[in-house]
N, C-alpha and C positions, 0 to 999 in steps of 0.2 A: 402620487399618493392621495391628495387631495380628491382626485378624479374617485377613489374607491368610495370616501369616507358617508356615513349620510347624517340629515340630522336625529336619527335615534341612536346613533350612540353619542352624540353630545346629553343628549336627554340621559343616557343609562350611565356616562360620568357623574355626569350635576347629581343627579338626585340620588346615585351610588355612593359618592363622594369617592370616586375612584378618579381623582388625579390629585397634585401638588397644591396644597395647600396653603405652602409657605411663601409666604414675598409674593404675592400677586397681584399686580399694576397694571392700573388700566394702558391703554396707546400713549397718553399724556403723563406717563411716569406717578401717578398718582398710587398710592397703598390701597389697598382692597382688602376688608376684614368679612367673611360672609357670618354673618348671625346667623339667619337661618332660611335655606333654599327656596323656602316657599313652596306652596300645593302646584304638582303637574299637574297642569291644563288640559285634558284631553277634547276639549270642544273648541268654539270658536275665541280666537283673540291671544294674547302672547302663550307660551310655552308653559310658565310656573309665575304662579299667582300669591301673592301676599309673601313677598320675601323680604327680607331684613337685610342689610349690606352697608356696611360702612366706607365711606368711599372718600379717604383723605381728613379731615376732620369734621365731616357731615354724615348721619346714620340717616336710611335712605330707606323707607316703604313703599313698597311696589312691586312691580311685574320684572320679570326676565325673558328677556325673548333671545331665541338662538337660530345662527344660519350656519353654514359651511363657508358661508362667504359673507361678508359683513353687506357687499354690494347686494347682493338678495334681498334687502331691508325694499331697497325701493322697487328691482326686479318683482317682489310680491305685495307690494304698493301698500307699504305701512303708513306710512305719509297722508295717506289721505283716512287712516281707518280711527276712528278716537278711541277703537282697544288698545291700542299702543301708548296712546298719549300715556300711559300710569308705567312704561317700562324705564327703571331706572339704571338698567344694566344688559347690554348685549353682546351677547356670550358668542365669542366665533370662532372657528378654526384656522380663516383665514385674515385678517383684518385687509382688505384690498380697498376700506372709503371710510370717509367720517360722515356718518351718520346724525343727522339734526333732526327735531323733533318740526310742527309747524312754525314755530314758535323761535325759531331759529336756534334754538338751545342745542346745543352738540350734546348727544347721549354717548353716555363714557362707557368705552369697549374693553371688551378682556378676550384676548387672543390666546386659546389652550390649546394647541396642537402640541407643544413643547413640555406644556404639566400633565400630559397626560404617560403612564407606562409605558414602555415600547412594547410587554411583553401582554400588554391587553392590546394594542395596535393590532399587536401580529396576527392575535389568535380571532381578532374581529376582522380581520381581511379572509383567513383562514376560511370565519364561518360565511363572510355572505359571498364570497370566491367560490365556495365549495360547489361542485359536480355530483356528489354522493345522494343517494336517496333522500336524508336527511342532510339539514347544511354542519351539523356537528359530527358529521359521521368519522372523519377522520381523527379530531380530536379524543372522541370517547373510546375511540382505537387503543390509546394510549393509559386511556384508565383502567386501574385493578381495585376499582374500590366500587363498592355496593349502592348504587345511586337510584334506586328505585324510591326510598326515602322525599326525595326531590320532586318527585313524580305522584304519590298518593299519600292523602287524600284530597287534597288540595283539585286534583283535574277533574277527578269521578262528581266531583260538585259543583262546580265550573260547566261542565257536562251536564247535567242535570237542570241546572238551573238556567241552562240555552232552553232546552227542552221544556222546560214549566213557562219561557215566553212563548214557544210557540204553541203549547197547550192553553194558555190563558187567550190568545187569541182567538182559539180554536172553542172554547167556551165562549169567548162574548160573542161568537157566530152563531153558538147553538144555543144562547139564553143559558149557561151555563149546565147545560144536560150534560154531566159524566157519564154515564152510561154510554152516549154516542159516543162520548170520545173515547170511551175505553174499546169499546167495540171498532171505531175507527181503528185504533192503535193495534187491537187484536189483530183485525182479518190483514192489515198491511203485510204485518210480520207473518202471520202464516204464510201469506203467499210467495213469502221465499223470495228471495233476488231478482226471477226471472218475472213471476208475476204479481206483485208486490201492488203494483201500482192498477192492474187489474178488481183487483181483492178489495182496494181500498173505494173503486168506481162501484163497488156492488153495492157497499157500504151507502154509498149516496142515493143510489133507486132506491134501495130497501132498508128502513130505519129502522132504528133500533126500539120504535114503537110498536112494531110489526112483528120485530122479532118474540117479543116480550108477551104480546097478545096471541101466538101460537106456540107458545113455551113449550105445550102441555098437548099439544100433536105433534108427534113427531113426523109423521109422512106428511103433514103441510110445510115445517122447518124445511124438511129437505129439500120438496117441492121448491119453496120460495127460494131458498140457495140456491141449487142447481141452473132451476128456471131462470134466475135473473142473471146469473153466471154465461146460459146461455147450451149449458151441457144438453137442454130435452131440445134444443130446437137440432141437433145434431138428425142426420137422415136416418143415419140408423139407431133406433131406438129397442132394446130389449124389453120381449114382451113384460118381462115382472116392472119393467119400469114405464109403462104405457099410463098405468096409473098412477104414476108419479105425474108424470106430464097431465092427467086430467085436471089433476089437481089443482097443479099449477095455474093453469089457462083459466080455471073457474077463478084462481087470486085474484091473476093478474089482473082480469075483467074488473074484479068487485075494487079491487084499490088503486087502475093505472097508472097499472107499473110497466115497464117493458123490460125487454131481454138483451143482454149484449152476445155481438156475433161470436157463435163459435169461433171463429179462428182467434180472438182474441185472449185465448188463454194458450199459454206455450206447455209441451210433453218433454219434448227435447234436451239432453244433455242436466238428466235429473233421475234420480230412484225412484222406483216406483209409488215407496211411501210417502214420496213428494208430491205427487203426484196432485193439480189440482183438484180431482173428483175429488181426491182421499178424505184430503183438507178440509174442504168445503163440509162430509159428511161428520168429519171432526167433530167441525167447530158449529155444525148441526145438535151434535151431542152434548157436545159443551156447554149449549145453551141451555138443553132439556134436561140437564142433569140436576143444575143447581137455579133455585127461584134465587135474585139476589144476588146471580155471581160478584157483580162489582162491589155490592155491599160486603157480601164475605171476605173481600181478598181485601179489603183496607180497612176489616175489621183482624184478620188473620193473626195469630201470635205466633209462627213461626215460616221457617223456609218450606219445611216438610206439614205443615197446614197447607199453604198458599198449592205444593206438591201435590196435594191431594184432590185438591179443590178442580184443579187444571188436567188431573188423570182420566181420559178416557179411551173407550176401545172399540170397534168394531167384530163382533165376536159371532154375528149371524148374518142372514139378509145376504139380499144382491153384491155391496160392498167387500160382504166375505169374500167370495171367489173373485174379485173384478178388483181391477184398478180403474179401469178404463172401459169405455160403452164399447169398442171394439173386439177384444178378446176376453175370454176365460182364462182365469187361472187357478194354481193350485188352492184351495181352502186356506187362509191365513187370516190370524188375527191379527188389523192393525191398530195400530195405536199414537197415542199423544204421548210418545218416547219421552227419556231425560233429556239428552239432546236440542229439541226441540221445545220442550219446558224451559229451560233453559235459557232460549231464547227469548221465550217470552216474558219472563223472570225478569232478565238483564234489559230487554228491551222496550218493555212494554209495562208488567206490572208495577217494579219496582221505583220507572221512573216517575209514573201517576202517582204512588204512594207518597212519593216523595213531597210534591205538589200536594197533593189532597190533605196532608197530614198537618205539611207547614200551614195550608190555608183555614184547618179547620183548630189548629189550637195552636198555642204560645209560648209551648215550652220548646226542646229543641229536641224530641222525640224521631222526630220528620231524616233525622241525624241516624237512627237505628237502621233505616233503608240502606244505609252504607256499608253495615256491620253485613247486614244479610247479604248484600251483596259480594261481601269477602269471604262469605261462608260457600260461595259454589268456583267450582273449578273455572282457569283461565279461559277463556275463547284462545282458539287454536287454529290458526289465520298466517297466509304469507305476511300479514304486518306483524302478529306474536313473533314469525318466527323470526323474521328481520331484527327485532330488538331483544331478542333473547341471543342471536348473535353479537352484540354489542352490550354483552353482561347486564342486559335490563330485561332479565326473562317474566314476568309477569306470571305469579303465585294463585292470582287468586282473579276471578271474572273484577270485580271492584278496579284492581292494576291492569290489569287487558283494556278495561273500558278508560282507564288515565291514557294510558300509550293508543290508543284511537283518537282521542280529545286531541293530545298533544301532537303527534300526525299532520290532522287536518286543520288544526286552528292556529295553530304554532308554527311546527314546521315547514310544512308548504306556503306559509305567508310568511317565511324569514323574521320568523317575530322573536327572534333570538334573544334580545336583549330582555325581552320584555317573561324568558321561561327561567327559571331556577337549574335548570341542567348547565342552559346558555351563560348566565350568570357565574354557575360555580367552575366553570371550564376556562371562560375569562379570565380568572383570576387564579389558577391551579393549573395549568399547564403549561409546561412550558415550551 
């Protein structure tokens, strides 16, 4: 048994206060009164910091530090580190040595394999044992109760708040210019799954300085997407679009810029409205539409503001008939769908808003991005449907984006002790 146990769930007893409490003696038969657990440590040095513990008739300030094995003390060479020296209590599963400080002072042990529940034991072999997609998968088998509660909003902000470090990053790269970063974040998510990371390379030849400075021509926009995309250097070019490409090559010249290779943008196993050219011509438009796009959407007062703001169409021109420089087709208007708004809403707008709002004021308004996010429908995903299989179906895009947080930063890292589903299953199942 000992072989399964690790030390986070000593850590999610102690600071749960999920075992026996009563009559607790150190190896030496001494009485153990705990005052109070102390702060979990998550950096360097014991486990939980500034705990209170009475220990025989001496009340005792200091550190707690935890093994599975008492012998581990020296196996991870405590002995020599003077963060330990201030532990006055170590907490183990097994007690297999007597533990002394430098100083020769024997540190007094407390062995809880025995105060802890069998029926939290179980259900913690259960989870990190587990084979299932998730390691709770079988336990929440067994639930009929509504647990999404557990889940939002607690993760969608957790979520967010990963993403405002890697945004704040991404600002002290660029001298804090939001507009790149917005525009970064934009063209990513257009590019969809397959070209994503393509979208975001364009983004670096071609800034958002550029972009901005030919707002108000539209056939140099194109040119400069297309061009740098790498779509004019293609062999075959359509005569209407010959002057696209002149265009281009006079940019390219005046601001050295280059093109990436056609083959670098994928067609394959996608709609045609997917379609890189499509995008690209999009979010050409997107930009000639509104002066200020970034300033509008973190000024915006609703979902169907922000909606509007993001609507655009392809309704004439080369684009109309074409998806693609190769074939013709029928006459279609495309468009910047709900779907795909959508995405950028949930992926892109909403999470900037978040950031920029928190950064630019003090109240907790930055908090409303939450609200809107629970006003647009779930993402609709083999991960949705996986956890709508296990009665955590997900309401609203805000919940879809909690059950993706908790997936990948949770789940897949066995971080069980440390989720509230993990937590309440512990302790409710039997």
């Amino acid at each position: 048994m000992t072989t399964s146990i690790r030390e986070a769930l000593l850590h999610y007893v102690w600071k749960c206060k999920q075992f026996d409490f009563r009559q607790l003696k150190t190896e030496s038969g001494l009485p153990i009164q705990i005052k109070s657990l102390g702060q979990h440590n998550h950096n360097a040095g014991p486990d939980f910091l500034n705990a209170s513990i009475q220990i025989g008739k001496h009340l005792w300030h200091g550190s707690v530090e935890m093994h599975i094995k008492a012998s581990d003390w020296y196996k991870h060479k405590h002995q020599w580190d003077p963060f330990y020296e201030s532990v006055i209590l170590h907490v183990v599963w097994e007690n297999d040595a007597s533990i002394h400080h430098p100083n020769g002072e024997q540190i007094p042990c407390l062995e809880i394999k025995e105060q802890v529940p069998k029926s939290i034991l179980e259900n913690y072999i259960d989870l990190i044992e587990s084979k299932g997609t998730i390691p709770c998968q079988g336990l929440l088998s067994k639930q009929d109760h509504d647990l999404r509660y557990l889940v939002h909003p607690h993760l969608i902000i957790e979520k967010w708040q990963s993403k405002s470090q890697q945004y704040e990053q991404r600002l002290y790269e660029n001298k804090r210019d939001w507009e790149q970063l917005f525009y970064e974040q934009l063209m990513y998510y257009l590019g969809g799954t397959v070209n994503k990371a393509t979208f975001l390379e364009i983004t670096q030849i071609l800034p958002f300085t550029l972009i901005k400075r030919y707002r108000h021509e539209i056939i140099n926009l194109e040119a400069l997407l297309l061009g740098v995309a790498g779509i004019l250097r293609e062999s075959h070019i359509d005569t209407d679009l010959k002057g696209l490409k002149k265009h281009f090559m006079f940019l390219q010249k005046k601001h050295g810029l280059h093109s990436l290779p056609p083959t670098f943008l994928k067609y394959s196993r996608m709609r045609p409205n997917a379609f890189p050219t499509i995008r690209l011509v999009l979010a050409s438009k997107l930009f000639q539409k509104q002066e200020g796009l970034f300033s509008s959407l973190m000024k915006a007062k609703s979902v169907k503001h922000i909606r509007e703001l993001l609507s655009v169409k392809i309704e004439s021109g080369f684009w109309y008939s074409h998806y693609s420089l190769k074939s013709k087709s029928n006459p279609r208007m495309k468009s910047m769908g709900n779907d795909l708004i959508d995405i950028l809403l949930i992926n892109v707008v909403l999470p900037i808003r978040f950031l920029y709002v928190k950064t630019h004021f003090a109240d907790n308004r930055h908090l409303q991005t939450i609200e809107w996010c629970s006003q647009l429908s779930p993402e609709k995903n083999q991960l949705t449907r996986y956890f709508s299989s296990l009665s955590l179906s997900p309401e609203n895009a805000a919940e879809s984006q909690s059950l993706i947080h908790l997936k990948k930063e949770y789940c897949e890292q066995y971080r069980c002790l440390e989720c509230r589903i993990g937590h309440y299953l512990l302790k409710t199942v039997n």
